[in-house]
MDTraj code that builds the backbone (N, CA, C; nanometers):
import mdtraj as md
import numpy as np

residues = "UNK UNK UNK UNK UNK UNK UNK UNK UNK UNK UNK UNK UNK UNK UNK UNK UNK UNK UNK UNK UNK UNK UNK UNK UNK UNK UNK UNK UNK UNK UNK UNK UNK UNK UNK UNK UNK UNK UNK UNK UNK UNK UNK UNK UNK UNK UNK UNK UNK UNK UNK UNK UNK UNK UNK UNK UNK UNK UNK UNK UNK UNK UNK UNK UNK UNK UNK UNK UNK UNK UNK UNK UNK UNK UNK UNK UNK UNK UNK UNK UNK UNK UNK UNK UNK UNK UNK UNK UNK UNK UNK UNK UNK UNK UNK UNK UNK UNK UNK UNK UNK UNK UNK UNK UNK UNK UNK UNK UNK UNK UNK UNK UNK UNK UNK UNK UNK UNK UNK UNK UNK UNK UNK UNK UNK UNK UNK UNK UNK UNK UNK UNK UNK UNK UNK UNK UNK UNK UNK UNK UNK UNK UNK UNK UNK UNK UNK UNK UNK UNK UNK UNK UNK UNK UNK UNK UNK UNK UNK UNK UNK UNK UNK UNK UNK UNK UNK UNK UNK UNK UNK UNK UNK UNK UNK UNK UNK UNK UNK UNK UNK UNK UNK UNK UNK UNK UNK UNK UNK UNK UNK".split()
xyz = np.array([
    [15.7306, 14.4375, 13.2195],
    [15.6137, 14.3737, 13.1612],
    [15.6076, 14.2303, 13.2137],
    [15.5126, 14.1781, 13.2381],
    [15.4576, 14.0790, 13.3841],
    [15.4001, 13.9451, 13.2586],
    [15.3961, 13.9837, 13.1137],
    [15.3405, 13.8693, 13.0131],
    [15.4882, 13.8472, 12.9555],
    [15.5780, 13.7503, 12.9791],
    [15.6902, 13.7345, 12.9398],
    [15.7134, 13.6795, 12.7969],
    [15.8469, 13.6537, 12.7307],
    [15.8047, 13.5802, 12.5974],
    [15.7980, 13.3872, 12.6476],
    [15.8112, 13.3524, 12.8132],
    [15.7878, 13.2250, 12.7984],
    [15.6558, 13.2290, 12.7982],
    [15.5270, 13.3327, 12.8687],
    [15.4007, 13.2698, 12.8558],
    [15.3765, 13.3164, 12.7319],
    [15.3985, 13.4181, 12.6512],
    [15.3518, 13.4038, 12.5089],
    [15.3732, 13.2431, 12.4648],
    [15.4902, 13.1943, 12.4130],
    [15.5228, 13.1025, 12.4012],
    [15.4069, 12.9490, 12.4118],
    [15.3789, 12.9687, 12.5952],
    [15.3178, 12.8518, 12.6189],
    [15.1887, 12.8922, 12.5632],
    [15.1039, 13.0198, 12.5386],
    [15.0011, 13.0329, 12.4818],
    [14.9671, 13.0102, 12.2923],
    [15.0954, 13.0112, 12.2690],
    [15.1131, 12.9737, 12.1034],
    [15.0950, 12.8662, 12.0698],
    [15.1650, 12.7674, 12.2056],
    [15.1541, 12.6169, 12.1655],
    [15.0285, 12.5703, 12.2297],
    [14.9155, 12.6311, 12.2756],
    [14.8667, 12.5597, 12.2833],
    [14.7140, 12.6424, 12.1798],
    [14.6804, 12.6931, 12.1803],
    [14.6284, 12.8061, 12.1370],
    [14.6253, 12.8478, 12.0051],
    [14.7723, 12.8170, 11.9531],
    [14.7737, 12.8743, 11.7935],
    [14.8544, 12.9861, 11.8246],
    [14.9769, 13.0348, 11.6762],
    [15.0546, 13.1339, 11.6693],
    [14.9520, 13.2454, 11.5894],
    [14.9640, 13.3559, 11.6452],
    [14.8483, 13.4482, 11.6072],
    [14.9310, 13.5208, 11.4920],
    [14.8443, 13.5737, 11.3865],
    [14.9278, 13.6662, 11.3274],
    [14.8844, 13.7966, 11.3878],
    [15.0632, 13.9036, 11.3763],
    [15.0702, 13.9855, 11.4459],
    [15.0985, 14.1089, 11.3615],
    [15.0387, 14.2070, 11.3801],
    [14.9995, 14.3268, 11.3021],
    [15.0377, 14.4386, 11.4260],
    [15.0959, 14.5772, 11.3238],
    [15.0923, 14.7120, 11.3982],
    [14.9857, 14.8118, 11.3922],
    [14.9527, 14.9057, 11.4916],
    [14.8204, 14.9959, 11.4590],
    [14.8982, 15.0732, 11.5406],
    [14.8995, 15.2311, 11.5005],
    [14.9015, 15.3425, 11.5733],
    [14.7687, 15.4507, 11.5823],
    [14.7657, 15.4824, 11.7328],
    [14.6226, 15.5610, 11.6818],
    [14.6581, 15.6847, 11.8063],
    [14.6215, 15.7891, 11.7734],
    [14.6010, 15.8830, 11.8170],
    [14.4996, 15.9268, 11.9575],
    [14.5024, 15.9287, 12.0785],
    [14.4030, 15.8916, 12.1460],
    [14.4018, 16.0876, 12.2131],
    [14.2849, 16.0554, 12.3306],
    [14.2484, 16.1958, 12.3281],
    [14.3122, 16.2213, 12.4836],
    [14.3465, 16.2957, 12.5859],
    [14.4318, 16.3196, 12.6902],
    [14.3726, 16.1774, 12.8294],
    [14.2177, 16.2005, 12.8076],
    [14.1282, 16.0680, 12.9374],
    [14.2052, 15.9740, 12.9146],
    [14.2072, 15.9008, 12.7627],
    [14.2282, 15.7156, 12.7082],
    [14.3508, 15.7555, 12.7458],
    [14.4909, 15.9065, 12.7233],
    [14.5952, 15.8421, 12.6830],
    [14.6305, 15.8259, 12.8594],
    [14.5723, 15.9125, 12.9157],
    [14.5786, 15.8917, 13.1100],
    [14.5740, 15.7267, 13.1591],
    [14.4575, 15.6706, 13.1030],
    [14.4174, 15.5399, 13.1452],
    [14.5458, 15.4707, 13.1267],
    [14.6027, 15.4835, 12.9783],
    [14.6892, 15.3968, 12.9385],
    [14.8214, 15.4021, 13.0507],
    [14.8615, 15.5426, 13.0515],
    [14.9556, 15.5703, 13.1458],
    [14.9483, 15.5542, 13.3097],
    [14.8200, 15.5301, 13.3529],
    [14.8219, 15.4402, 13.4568],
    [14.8708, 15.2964, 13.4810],
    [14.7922, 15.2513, 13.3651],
    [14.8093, 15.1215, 13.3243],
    [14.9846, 15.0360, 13.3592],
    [15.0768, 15.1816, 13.3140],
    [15.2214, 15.1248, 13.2636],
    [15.2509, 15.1650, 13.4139],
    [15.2277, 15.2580, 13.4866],
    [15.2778, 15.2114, 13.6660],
    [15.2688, 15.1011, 13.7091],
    [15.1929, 15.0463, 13.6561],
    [15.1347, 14.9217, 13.7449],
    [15.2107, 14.8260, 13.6310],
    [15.3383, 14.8268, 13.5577],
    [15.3958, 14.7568, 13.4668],
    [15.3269, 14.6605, 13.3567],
    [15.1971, 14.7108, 13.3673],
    [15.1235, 14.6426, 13.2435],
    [15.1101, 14.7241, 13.1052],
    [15.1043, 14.6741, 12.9928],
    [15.2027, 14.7521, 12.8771],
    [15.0830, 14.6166, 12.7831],
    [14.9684, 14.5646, 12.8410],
    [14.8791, 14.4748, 12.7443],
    [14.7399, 14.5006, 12.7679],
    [14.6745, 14.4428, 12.7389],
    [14.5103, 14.4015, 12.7463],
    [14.4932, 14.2592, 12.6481],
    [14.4083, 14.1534, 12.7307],
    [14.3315, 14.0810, 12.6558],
    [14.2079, 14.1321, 12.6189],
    [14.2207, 14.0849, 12.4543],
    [14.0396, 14.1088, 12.4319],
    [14.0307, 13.9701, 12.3610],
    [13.8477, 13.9718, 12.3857],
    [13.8033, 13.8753, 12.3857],
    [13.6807, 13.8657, 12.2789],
    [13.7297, 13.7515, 12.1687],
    [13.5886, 13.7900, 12.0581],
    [13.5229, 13.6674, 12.1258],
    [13.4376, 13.6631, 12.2010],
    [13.3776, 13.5495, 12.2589],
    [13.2399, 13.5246, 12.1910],
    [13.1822, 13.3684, 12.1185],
    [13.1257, 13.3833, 12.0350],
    [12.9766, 13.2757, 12.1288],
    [12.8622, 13.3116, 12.1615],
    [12.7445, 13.2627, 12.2258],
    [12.6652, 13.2674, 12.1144],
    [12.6010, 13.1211, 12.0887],
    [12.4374, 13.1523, 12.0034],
    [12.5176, 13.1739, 11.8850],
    [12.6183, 13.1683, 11.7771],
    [12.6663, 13.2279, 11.6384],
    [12.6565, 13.3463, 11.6523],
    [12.6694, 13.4114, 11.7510],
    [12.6865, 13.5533, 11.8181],
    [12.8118, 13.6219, 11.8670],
    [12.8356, 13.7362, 11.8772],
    [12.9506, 13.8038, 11.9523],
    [12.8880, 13.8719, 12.0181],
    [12.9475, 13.8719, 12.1585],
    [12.9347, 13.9520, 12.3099],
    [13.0021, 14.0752, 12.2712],
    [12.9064, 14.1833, 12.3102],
    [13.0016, 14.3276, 12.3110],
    [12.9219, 14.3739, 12.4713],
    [13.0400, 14.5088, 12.5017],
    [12.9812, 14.5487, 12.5714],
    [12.9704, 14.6955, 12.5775],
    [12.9259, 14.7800, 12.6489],
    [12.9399, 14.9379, 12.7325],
    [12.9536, 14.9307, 12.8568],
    [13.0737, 15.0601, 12.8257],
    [13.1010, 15.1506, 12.9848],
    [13.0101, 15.2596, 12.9965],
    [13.0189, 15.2890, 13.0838],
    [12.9255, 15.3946, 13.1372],
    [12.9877, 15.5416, 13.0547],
    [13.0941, 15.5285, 13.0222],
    [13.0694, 15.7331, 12.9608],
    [13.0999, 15.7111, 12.8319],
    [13.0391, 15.5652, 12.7417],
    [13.0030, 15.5453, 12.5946],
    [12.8849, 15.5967, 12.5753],
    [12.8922, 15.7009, 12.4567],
    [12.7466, 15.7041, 12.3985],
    [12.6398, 15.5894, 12.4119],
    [12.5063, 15.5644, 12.4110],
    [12.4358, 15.4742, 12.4351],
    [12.4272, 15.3375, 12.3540],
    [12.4457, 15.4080, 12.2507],
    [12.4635, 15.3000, 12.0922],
    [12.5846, 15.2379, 12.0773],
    [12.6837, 15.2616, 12.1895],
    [12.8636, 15.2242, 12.1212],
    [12.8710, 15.1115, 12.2421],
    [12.9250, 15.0087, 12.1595],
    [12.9411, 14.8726, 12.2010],
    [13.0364, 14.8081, 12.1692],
    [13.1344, 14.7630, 12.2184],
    [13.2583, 14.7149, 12.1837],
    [13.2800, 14.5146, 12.2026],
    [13.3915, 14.4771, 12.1847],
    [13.4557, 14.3370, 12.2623],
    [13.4965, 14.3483, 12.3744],
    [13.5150, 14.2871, 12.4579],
    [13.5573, 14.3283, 12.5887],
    [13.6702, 14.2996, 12.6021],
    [13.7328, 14.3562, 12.6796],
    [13.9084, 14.3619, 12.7094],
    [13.9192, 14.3939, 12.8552],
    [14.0817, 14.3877, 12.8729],
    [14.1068, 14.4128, 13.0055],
    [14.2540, 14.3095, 13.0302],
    [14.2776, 14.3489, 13.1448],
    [14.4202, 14.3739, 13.1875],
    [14.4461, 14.2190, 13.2808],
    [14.5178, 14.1518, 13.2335],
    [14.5577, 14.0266, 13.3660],
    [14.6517, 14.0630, 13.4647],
    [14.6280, 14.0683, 13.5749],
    [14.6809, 14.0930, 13.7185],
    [14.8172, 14.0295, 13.7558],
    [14.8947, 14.0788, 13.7889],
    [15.0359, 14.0404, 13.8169],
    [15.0005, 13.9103, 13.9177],
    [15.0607, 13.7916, 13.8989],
    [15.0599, 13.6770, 13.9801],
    [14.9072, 13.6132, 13.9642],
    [14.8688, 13.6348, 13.7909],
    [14.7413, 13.5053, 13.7497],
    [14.8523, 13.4905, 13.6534],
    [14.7592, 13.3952, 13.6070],
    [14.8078, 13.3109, 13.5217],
    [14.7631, 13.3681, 13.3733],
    [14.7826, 13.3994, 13.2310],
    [14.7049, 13.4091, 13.1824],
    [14.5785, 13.3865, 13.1383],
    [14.5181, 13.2704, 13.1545],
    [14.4413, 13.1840, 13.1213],
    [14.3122, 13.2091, 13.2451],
    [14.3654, 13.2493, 13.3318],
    [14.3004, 13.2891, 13.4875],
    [14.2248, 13.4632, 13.4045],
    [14.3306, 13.5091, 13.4110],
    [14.2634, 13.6962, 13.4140],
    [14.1754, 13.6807, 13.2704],
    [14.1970, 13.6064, 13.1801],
    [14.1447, 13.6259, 13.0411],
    [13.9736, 13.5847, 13.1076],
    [13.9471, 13.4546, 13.1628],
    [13.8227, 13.4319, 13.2090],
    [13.7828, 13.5476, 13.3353],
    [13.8689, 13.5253, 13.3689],
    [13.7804, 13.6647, 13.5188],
    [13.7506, 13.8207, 13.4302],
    [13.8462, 13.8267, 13.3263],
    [13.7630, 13.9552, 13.2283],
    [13.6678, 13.9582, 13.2098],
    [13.6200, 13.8055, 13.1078],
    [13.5417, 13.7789, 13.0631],
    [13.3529, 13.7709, 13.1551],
    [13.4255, 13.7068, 13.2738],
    [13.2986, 13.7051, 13.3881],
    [13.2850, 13.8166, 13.3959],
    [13.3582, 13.9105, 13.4853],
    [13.3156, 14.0740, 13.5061],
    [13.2584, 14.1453, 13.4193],
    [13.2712, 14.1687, 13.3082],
    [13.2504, 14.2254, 13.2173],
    [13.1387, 14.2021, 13.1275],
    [13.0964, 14.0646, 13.1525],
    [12.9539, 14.0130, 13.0479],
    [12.9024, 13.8893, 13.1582],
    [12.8834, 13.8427, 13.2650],
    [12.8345, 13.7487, 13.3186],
    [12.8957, 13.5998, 13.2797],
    [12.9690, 13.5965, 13.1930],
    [12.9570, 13.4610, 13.1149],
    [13.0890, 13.3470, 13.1783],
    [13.1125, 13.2494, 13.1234],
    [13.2152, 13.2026, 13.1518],
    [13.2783, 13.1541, 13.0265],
    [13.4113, 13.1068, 13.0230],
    [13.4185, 13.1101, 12.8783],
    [13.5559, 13.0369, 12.8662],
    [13.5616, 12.9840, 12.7499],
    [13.7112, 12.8601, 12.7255],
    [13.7703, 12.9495, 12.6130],
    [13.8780, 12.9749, 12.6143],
    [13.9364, 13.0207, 12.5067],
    [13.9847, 12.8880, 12.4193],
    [13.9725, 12.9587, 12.2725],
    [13.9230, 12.8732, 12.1907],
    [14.0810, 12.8866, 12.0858],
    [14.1664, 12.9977, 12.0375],
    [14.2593, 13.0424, 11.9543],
    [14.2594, 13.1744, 11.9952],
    [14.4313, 13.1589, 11.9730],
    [14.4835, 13.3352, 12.0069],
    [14.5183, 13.3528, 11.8427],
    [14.3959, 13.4893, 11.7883],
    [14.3829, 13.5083, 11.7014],
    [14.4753, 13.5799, 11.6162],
    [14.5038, 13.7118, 11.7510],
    [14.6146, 13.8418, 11.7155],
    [14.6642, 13.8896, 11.7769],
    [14.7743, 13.9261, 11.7759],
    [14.8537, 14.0182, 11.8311],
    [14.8830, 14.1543, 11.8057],
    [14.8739, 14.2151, 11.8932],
    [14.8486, 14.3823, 11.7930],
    [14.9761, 14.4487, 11.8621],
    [15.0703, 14.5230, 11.8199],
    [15.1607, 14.5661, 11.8467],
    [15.1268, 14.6826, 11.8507],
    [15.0690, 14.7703, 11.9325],
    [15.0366, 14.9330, 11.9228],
    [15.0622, 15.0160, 11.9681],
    [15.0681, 15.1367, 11.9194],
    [15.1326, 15.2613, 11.9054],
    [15.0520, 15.3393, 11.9291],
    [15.0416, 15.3898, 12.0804],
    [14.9432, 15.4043, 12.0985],
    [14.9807, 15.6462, 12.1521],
    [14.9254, 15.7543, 12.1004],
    [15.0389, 15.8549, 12.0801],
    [14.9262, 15.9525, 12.1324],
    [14.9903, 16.0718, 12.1997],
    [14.8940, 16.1739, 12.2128],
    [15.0085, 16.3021, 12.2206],
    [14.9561, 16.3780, 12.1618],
    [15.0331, 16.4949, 12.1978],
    [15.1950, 16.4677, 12.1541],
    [15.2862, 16.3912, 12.0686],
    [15.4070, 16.3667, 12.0245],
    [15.4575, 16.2836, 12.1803],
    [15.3381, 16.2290, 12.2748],
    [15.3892, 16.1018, 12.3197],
    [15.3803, 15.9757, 12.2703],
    [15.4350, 15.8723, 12.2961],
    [15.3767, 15.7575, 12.2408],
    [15.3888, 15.6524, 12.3530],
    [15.3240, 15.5712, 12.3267],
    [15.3238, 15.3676, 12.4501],
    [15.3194, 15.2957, 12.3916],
    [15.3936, 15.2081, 12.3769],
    [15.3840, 15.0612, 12.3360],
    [15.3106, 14.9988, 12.3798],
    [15.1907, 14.9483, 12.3451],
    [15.0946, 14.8421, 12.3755],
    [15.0624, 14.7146, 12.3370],
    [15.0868, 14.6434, 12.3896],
    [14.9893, 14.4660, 12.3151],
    [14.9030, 14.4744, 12.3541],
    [14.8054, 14.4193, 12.2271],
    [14.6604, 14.3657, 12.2725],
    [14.6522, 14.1810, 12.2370],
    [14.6312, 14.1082, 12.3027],
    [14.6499, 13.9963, 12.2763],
    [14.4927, 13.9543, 12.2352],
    [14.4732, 13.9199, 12.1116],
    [14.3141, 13.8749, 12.0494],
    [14.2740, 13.7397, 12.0681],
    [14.1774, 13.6504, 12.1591],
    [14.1519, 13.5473, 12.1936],
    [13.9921, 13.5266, 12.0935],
    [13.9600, 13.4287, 12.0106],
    [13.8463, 13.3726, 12.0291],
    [13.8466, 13.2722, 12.1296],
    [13.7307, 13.3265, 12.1881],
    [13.6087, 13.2440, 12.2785],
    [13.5053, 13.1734, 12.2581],
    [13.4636, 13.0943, 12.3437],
    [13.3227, 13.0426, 12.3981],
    [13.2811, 13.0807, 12.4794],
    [13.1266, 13.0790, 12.4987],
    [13.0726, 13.0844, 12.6482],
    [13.0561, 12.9584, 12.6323],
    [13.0707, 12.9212, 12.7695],
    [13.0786, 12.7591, 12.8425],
    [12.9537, 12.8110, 12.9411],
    [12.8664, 12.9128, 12.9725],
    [12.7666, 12.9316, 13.0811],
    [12.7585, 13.0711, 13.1462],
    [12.7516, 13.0758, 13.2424],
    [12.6946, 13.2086, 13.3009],
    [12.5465, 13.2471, 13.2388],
    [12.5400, 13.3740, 13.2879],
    [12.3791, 13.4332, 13.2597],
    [12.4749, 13.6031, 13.1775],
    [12.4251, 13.6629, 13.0884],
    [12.4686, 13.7680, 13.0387],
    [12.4619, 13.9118, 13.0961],
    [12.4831, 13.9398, 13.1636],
    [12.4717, 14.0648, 13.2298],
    [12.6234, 14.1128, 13.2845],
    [12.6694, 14.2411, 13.2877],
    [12.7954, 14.2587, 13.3610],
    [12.7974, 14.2579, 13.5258],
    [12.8903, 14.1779, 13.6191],
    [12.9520, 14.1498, 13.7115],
    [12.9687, 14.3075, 13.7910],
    [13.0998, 14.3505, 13.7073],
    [13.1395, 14.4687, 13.7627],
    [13.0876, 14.5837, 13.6917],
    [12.9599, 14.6384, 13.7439],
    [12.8842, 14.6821, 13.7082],
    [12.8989, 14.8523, 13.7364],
    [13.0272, 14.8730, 13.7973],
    [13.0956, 15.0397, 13.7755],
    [13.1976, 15.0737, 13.6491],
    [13.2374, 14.9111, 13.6039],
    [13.2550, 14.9661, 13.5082],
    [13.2059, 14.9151, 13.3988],
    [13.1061, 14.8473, 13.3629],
    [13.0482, 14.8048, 13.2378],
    [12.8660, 14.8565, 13.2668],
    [12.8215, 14.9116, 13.1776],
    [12.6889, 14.9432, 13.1671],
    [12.5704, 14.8885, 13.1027],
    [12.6516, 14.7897, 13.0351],
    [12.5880, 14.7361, 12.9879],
    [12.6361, 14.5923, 12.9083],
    [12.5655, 14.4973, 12.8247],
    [12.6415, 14.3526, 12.7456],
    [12.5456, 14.3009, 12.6877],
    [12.5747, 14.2323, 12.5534],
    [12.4476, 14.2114, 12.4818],
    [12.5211, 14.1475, 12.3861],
    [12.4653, 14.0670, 12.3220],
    [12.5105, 13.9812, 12.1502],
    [12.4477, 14.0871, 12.0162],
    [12.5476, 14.0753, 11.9554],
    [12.5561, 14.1293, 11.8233],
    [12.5970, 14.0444, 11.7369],
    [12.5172, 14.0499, 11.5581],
    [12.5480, 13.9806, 11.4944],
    [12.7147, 14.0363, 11.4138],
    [12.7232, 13.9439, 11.3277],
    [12.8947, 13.9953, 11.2781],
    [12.8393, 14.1173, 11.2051],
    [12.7418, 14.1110, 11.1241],
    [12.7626, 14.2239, 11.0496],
    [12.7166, 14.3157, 11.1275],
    [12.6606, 14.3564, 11.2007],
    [12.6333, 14.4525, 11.2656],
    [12.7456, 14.5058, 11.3303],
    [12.8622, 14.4418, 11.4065],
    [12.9927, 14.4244, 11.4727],
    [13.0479, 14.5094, 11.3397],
    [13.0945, 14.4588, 11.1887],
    [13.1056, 14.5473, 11.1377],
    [13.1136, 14.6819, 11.0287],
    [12.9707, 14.6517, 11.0883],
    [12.8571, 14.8239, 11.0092],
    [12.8601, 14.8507, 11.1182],
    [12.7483, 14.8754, 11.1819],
    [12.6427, 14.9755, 11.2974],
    [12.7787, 15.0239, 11.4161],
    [12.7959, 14.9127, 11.4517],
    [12.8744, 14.9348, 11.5936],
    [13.0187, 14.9488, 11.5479],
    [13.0767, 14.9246, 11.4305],
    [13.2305, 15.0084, 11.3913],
    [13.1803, 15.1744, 11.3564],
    [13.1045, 15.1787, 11.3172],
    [13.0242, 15.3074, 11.2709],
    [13.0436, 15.3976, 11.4110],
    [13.0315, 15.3437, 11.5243],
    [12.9399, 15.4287, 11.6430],
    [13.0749, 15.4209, 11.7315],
    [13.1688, 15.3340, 11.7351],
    [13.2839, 15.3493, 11.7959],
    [13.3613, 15.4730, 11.7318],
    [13.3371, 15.4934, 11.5868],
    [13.4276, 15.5732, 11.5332],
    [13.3832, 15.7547, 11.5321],
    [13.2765, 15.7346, 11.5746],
    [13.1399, 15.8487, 11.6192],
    [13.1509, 15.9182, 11.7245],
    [13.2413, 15.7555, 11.8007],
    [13.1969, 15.7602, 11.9795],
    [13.2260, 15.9630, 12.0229],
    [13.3469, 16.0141, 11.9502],
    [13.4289, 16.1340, 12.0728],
    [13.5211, 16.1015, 12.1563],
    [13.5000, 15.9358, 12.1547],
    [13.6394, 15.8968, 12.2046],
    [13.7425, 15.8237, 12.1226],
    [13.8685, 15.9069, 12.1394],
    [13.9773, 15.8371, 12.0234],
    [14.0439, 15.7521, 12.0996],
    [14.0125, 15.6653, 12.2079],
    [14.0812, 15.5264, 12.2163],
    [13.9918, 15.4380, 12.1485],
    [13.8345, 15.4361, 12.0941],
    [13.7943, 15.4202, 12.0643],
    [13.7801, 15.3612, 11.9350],
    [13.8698, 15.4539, 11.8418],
    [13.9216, 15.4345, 11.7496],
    [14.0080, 15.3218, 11.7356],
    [14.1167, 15.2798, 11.8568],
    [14.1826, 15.1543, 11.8187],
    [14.0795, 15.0234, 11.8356],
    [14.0246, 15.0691, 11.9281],
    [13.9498, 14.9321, 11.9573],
    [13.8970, 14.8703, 11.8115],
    [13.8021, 15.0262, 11.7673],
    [13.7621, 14.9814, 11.6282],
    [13.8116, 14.9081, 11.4885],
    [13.9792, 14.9640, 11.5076],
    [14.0449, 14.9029, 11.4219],
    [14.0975, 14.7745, 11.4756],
    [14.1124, 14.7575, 11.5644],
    [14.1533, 14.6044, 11.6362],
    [14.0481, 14.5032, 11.6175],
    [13.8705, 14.5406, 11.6330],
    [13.7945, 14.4583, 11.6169],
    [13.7936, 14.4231, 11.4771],
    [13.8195, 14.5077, 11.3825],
    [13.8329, 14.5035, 11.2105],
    [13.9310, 14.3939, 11.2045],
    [14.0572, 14.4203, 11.2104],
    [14.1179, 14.3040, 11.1865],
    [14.1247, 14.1592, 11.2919],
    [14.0597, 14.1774, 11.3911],
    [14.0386, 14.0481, 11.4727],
    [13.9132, 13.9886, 11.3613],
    [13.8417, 14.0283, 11.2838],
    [13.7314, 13.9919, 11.2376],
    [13.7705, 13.9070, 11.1230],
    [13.8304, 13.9833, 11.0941],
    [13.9085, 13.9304, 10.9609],
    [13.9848, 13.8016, 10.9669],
    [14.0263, 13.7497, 11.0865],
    [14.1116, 13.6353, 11.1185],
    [14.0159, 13.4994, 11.1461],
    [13.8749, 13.5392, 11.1653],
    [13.7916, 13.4566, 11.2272],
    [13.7050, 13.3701, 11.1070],
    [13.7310, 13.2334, 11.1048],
    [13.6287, 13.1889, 11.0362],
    [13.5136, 13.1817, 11.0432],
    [13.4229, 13.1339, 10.9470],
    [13.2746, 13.1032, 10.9197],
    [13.2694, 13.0162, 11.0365],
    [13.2953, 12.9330, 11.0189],
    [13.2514, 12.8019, 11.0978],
    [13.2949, 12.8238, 11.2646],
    [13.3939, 12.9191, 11.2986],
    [13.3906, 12.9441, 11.4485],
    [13.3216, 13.0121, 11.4589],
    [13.2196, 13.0955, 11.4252],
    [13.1013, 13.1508, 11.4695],
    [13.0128, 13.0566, 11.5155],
    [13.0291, 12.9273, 11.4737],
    [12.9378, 12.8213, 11.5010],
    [13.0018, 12.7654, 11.6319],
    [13.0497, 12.8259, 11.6702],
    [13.1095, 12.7311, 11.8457],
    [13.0076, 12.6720, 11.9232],
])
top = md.Topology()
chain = top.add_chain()
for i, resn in enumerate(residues, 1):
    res = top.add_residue(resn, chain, resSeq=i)
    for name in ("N", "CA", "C"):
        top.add_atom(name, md.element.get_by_symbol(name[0]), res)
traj = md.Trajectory(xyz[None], top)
């Protein structure tokens, strides 16, 4: 694993110590494939990103989400960036935007199982800003789409439609955005 405990560390002190919670979720053979690609390539994390534009949250779609299912965006930092590097180049690809991380909210320790396998996963939870860009996705094979959602809609409508989706990685995301939500104040919606 390529996120050591010194850059956790330097991201605590500057960033904030996140509180850190477990989730196990059950995923379906596609998500638990992805994941297991993922760990060849010795990555065993994802940043996601509650990035907040307008008193708004950025979600997005991939292309084989139902039309209505819209998530936070996440994704993987590249062996030899920096953290602070892959968290913004997520963020560009994935929604157009550019963006300052603002507090590392959570840490999710997950358990992630299919079939009586299991993976250890971190998800590391950042609030954001957009600092600029234009809103549209970059890498546009794999995002279909990006758009602002209000909180409650984030979570009614669109926890509703993740949990709908047919896809059970889906399901963690959903519970990860639940308690990333929960960590976030009133007043950082106002970024």
């Amino acid at each position: 694993m390529y996120i050591t405990p010194a850059i956790i560390e330097e991201l605590e002190a500057k960033y904030g110590v996140p509180r850190v919670i477990s989730l196990t979720e059950e995923f379906d053979e596609r998500g638990y494939q992805l994941v297991k690609n993922s760990l060849r390539q010795s990555r065993y994390h994802d940043v996601t990103l509650v990035i907040v534009k307008d008193g708004r949250i950025v979600v997005n779609r991939k292309h084989n989400y139902p039309p209505s299912t819209y998530r936070i965006p996440s994704g993987g930092i590249h062996k030899g960036e920096t953290f602070e590097a892959g968290a913004k180049r997520e963020a560009y690809e994935e929604t157009g935007l550019r963006i300052k991380l603002v507090r590392y909210i959570l840490r999710v320790l997950a358990h992630l199982t299919y079939q009586g396998e299991e993976v250890e996963w971190i998800s590391h939870v950042f609030l954001a800003r957009s600092i600029g860009g234009e809103l549209r996705p970059i890498d546009s094979k794999e995002i279909a789409g990006v758009r602002l959602a209000e909180l409650e809609e984030l979570q009614t409508t669109l926890h509703q439609a993740l949990l709908s989706s047919g896809i059970k990685g889906l399901h963690y995301r959903a519970a990860l955005t639940k308690a990333a939500l929960k960590e976030i104040r009133a007043e950082e919606l106002e970024l």
